[in-house]
CHARMM-style PDB file with segment names, atoms N, HN, CA, C and O in Angstrom:
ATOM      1  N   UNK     1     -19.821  14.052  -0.460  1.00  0.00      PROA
ATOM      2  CA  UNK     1     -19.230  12.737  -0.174  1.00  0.00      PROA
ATOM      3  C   UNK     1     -17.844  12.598  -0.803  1.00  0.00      PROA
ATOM      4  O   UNK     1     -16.903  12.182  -0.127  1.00  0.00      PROA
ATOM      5  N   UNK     2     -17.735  12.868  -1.813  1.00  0.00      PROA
ATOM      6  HN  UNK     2     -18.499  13.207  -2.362  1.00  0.00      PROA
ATOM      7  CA  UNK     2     -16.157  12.985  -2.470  1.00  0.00      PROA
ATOM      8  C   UNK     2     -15.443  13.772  -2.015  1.00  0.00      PROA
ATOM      9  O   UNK     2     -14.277  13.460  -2.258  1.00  0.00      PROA
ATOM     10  N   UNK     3     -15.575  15.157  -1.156  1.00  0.00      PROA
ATOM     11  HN  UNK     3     -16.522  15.410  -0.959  1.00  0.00      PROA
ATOM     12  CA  UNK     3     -14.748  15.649  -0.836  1.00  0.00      PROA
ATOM     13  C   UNK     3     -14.135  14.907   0.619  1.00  0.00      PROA
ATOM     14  O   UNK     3     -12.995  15.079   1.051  1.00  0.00      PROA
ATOM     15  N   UNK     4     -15.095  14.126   1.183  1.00  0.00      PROA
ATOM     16  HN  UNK     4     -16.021  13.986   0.832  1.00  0.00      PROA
ATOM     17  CA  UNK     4     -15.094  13.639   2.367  1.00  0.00      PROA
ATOM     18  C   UNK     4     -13.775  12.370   2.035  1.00  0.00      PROA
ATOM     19  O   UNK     4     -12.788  12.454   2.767  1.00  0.00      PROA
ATOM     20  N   UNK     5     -13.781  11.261   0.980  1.00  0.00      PROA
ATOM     21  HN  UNK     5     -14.582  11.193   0.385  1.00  0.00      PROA
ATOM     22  CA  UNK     5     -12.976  10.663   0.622  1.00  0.00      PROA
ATOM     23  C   UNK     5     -11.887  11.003   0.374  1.00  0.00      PROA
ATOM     24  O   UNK     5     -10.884  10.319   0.579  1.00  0.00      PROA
ATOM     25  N   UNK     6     -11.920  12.459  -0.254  1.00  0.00      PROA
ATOM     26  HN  UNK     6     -12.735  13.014  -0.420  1.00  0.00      PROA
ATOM     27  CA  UNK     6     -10.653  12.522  -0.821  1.00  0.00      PROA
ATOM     28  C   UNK     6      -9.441  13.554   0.544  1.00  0.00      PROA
ATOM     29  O   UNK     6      -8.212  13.543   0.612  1.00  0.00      PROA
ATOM     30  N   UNK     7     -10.485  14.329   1.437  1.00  0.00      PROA
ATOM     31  HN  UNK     7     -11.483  14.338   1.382  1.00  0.00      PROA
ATOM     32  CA  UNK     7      -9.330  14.412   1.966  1.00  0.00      PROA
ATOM     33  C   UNK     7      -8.030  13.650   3.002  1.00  0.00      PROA
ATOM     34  O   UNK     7      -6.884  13.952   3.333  1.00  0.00      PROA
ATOM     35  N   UNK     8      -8.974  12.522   3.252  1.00  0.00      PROA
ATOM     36  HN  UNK     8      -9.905  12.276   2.983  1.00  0.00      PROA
ATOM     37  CA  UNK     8      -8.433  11.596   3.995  1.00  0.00      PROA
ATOM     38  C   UNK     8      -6.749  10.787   3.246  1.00  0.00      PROA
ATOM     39  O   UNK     8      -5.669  10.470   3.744  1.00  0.00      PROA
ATOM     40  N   UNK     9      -7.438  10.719   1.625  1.00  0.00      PROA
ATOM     41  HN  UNK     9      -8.316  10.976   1.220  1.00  0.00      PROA
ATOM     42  CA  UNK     9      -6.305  10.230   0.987  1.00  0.00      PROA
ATOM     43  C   UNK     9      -5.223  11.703   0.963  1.00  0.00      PROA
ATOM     44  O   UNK     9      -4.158  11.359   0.451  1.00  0.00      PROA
ATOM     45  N   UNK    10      -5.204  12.718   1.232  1.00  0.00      PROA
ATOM     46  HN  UNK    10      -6.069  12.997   1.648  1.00  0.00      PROA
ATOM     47  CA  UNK    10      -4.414  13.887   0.708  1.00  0.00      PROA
ATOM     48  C   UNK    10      -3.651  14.050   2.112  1.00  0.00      PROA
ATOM     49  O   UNK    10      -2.450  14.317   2.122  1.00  0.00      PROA
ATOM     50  N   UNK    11      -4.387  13.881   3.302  1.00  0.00      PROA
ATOM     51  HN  UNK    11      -5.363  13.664   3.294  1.00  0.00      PROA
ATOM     52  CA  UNK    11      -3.596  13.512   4.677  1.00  0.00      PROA
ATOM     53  C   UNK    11      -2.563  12.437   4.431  1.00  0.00      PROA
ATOM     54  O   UNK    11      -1.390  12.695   4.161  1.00  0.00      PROA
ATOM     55  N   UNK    12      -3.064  11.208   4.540  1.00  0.00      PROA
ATOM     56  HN  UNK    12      -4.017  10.998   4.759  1.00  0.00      PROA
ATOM     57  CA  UNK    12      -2.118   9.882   4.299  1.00  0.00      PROA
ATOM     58  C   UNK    12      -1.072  10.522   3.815  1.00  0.00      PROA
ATOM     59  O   UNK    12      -0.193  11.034   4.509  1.00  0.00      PROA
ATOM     60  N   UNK    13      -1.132  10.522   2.318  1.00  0.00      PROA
ATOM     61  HN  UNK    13      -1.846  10.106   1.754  1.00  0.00      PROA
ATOM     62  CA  UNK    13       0.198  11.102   1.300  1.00  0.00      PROA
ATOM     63  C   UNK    13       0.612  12.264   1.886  1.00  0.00      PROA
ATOM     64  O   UNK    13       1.838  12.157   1.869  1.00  0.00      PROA
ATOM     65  N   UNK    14       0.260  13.611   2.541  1.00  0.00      PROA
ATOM     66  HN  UNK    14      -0.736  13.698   2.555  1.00  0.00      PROA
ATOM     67  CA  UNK    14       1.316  14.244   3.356  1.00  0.00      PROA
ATOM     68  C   UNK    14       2.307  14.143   4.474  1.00  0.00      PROA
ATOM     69  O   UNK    14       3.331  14.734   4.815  1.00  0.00      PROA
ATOM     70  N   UNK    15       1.178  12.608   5.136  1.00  0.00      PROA
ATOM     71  HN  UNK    15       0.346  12.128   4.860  1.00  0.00      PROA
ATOM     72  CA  UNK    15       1.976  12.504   6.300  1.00  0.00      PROA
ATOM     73  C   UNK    15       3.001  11.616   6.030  1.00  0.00      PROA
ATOM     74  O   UNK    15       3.994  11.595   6.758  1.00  0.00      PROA
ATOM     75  N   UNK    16       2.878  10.806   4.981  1.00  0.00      PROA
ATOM     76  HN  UNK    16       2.072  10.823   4.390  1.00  0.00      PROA
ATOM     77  CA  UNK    16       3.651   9.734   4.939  1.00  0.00      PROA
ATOM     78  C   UNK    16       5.279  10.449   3.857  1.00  0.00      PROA
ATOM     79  O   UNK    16       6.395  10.046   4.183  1.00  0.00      PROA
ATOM     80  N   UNK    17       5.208  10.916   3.309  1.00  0.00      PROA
ATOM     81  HN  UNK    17       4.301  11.244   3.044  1.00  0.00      PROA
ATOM     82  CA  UNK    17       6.070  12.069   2.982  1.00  0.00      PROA
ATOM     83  C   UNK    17       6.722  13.120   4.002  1.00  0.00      PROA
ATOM     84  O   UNK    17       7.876  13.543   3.919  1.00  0.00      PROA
ATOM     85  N   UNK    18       6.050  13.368   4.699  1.00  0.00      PROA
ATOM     86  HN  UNK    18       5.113  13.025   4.766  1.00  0.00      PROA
ATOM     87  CA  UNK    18       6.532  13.898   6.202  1.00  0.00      PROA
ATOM     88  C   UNK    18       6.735  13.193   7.009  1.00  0.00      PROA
ATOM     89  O   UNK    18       7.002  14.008   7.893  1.00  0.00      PROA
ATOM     90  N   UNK    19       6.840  12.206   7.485  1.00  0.00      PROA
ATOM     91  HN  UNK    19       6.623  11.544   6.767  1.00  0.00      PROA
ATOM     92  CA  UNK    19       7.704  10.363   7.895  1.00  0.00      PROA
ATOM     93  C   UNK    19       8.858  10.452   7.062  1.00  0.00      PROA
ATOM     94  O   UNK    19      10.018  10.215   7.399  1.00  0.00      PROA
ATOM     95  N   UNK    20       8.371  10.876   5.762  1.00  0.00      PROA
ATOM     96  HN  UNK    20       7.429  11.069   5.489  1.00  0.00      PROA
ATOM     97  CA  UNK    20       9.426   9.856   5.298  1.00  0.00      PROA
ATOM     98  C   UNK    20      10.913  10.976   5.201  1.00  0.00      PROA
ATOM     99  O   UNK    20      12.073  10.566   5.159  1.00  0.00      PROA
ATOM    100  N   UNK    21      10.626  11.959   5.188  1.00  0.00      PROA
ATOM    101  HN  UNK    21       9.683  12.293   5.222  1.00  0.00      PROA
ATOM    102  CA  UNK    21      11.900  13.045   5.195  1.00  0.00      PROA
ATOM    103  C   UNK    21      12.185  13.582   6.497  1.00  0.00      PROA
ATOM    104  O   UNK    21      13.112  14.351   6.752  1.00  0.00      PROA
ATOM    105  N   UNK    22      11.234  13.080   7.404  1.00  0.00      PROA
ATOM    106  HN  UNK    22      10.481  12.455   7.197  1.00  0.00      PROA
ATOM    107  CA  UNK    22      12.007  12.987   9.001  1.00  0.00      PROA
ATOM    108  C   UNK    22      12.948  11.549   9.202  1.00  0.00      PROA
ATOM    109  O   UNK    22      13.967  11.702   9.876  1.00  0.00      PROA
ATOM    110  N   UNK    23      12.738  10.467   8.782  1.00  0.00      PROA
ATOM    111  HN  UNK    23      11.911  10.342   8.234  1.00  0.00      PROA
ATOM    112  CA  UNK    23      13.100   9.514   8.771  1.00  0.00      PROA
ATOM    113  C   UNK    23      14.858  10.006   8.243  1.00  0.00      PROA
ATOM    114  O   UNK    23      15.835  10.110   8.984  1.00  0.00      PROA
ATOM    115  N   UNK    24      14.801  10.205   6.955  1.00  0.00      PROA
ATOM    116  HN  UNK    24      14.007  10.121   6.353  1.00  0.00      PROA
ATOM    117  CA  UNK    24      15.955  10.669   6.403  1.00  0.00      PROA
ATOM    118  C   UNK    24      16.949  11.619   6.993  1.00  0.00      PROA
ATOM    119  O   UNK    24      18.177  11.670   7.054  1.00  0.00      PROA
ATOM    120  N   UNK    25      15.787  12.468   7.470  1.00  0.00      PROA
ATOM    121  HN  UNK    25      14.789  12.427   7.420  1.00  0.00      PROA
ATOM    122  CA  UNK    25      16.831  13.570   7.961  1.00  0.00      PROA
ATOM    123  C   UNK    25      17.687  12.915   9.664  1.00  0.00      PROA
ATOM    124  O   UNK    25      18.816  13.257  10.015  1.00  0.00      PROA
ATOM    125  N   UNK    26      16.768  11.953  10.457  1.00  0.00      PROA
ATOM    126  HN  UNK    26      15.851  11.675  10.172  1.00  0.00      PROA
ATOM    127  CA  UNK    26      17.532  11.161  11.358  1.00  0.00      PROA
ATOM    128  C   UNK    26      18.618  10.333  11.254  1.00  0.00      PROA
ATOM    129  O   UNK    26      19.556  10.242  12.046  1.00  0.00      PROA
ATOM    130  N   UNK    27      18.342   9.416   9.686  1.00  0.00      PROA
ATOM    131  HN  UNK    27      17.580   9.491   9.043  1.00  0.00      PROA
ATOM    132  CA  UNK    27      19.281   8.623   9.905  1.00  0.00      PROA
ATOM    133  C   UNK    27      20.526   9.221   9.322  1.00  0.00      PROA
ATOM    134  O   UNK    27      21.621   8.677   9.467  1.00  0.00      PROA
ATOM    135  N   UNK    28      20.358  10.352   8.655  1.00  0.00      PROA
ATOM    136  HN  UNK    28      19.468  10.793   8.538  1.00  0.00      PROA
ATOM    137  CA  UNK    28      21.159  11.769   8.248  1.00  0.00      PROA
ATOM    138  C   UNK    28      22.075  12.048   9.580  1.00  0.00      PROA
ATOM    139  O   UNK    28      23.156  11.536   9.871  1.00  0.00      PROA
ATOM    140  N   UNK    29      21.497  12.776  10.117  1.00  0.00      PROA
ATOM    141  HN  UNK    29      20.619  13.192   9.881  1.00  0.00      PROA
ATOM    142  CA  UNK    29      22.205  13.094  11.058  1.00  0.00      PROA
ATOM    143  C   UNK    29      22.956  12.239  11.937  1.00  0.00      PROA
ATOM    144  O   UNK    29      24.081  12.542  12.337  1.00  0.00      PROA
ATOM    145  N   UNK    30      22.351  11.166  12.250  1.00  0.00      PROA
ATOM    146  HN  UNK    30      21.438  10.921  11.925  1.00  0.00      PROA
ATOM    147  CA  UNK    30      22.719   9.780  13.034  1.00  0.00      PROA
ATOM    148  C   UNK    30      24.039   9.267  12.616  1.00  0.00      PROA
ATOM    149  O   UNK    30      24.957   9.055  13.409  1.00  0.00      PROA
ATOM    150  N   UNK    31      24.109   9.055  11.201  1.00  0.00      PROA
ATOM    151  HN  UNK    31      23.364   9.227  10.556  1.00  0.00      PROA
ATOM    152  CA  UNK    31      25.602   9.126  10.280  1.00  0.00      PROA
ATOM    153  C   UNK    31      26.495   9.761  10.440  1.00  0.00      PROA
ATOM    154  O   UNK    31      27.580   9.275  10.758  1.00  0.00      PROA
ATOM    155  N   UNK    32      26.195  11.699  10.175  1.00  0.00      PROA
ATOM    156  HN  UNK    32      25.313  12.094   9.916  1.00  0.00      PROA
ATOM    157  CA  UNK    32      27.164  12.528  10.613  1.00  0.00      PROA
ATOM    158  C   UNK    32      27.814  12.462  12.341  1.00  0.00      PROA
ATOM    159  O   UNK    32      28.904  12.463  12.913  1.00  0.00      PROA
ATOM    160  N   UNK    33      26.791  12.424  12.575  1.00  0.00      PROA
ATOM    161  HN  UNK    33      25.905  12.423  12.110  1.00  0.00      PROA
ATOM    162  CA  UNK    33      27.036  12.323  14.509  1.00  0.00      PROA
ATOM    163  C   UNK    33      27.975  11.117  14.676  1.00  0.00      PROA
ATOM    164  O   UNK    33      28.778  11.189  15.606  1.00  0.00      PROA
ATOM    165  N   UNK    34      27.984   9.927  13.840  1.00  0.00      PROA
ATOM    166  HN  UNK    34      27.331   9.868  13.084  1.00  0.00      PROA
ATOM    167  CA  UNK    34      28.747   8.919  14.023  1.00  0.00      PROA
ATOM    168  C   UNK    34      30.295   9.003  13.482  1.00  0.00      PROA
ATOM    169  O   UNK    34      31.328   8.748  14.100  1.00  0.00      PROA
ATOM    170  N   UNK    35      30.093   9.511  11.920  1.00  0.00      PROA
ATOM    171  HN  UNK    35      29.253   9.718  11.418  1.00  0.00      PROA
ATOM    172  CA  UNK    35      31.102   9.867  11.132  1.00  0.00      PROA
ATOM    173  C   UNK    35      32.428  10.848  12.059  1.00  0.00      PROA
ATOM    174  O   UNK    35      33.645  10.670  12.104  1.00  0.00      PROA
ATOM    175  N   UNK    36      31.643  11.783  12.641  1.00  0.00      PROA
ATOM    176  HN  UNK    36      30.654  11.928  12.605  1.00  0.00      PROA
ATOM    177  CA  UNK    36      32.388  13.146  12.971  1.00  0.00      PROA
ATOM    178  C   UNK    36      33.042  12.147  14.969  1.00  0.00      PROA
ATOM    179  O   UNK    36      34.242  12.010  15.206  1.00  0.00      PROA
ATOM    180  N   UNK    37      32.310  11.825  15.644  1.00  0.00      PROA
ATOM    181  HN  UNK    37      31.335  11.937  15.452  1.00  0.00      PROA
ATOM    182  CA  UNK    37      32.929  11.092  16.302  1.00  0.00      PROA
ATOM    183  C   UNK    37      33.834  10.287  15.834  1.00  0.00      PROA
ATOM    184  O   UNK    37      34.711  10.509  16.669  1.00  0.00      PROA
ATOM    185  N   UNK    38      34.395   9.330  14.956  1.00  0.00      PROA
ATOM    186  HN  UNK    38      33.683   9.149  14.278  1.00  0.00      PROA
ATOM    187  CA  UNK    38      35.040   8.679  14.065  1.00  0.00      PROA
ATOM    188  C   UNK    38      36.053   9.344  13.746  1.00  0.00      PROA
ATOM    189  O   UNK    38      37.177   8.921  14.019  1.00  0.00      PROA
ATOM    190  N   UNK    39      35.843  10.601  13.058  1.00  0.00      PROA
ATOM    191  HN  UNK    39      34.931  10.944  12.837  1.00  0.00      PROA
ATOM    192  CA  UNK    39      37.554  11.446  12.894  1.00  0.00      PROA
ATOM    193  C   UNK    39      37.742  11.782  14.153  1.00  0.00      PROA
ATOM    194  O   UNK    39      38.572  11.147  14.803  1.00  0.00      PROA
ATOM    195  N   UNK    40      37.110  12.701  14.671  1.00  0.00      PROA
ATOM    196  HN  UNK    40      36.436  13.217  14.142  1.00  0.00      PROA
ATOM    197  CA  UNK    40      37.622  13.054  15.898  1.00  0.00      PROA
ATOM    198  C   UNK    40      38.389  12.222  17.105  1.00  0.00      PROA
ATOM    199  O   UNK    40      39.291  12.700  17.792  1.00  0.00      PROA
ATOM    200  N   UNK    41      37.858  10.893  17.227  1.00  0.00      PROA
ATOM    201  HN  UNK    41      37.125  10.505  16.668  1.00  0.00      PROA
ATOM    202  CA  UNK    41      38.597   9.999  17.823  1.00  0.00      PROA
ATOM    203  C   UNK    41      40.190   9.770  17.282  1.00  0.00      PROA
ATOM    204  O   UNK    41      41.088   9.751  18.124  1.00  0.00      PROA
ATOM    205  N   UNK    42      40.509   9.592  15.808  1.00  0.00      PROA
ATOM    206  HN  UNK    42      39.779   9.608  15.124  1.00  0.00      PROA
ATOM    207  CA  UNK    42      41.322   9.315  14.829  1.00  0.00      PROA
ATOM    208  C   UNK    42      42.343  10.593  15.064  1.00  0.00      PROA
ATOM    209  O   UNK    42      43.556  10.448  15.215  1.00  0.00      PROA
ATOM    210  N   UNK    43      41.849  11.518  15.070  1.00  0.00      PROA
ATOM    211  HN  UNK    43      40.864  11.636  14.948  1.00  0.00      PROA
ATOM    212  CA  UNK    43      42.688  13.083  15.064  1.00  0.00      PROA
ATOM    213  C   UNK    43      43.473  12.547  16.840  1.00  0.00      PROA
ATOM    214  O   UNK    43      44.655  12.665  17.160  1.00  0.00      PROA
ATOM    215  N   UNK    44      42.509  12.066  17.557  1.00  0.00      PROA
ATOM    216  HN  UNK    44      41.548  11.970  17.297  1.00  0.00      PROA
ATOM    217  CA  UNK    44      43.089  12.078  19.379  1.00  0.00      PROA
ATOM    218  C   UNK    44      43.649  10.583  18.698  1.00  0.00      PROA
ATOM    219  OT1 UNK    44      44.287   9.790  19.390  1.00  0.00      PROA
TER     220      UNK     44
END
């Protein structure tokens, strides 16, 4: 029975850690993609 509890909590906390550094890495990129359009417009 405890192992049954506990892996459910060890999912949650991986996935939500894996959300959460996809999250980052989007709004990451989303920035650069914006940033680099931004000079590039500036350079034209």
């Amino acid at each position: 029975m405890a192992h049954k509890l506990v892996l459910p909590k060890v999912y949650t906390c991986i996935c939500t850690i894996y959300l959460g550094v996809l999250l980052k890495s989007l709004i990451l990129g989303a920035n650069l993609k914006i940033s680099t359009r931004k000079s590039w417009q500036d350079q034209v």
